[in-house]
C-alpha positions in Angstrom: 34.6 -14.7 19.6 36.2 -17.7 19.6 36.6 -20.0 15.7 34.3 -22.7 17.2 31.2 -19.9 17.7 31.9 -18.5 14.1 29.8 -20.1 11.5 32.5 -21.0 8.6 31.4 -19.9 5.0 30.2 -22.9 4.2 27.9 -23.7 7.0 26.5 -20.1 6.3 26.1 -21.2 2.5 24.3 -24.3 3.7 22.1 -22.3 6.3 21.8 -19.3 3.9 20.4 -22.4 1.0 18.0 -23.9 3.5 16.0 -20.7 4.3 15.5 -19.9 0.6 14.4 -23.3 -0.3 11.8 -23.4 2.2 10.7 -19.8 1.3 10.6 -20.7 -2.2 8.3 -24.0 -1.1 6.1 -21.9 0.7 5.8 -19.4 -1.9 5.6 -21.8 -4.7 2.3 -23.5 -2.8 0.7 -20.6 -2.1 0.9 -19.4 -5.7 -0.9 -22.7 -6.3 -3.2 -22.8 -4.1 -4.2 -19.1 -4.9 -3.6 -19.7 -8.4 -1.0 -17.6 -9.2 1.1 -18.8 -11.2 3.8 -15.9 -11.5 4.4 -16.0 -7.9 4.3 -20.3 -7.9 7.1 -19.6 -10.7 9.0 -17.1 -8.2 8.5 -19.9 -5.4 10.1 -22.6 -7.8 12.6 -20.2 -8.6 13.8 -19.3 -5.4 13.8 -22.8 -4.4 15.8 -24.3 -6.6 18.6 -21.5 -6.1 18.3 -22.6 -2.4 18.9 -26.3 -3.4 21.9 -24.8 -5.5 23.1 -22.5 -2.4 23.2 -25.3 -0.1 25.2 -27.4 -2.4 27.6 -24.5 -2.5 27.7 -25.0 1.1 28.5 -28.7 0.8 31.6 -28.0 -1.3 32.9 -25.1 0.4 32.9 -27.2 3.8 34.9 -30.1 2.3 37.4 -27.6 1.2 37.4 -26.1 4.4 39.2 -28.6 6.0 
């Protein structure tokens, strides 16, 4: 594999983020909905460190280059 094909640790970080924030959405409305709020909480939780994980992301790529 070529550099170009290989996702760069910050593009990974920034993926990695988006699929726990949108996880953590979907988790955090169906504890709503179902009222539950230990697994909203968990949703919240898991979003925000997605948020966090992409911003990781964001920095690592500027560095990156």
């Amino acid at each position: 594999m070529t550099s170009s094909t290989t996702p760069t640790s910050g593009t990974h970080d920034q993926v990695e983020g988006k699929v726990h924030e949108v996880k953590g959405a979907v988790k955090q409305k169906i504890g709503h909905v179902t009222n539950n709020p230990r697994l909203e909480d968990e949703g919240a939780a898991e979003r925000i460190s997605g948020v966090v994980e992409k911003k990781v992301g964001d920095i690592k790529k500027v560095f990156e280059k």
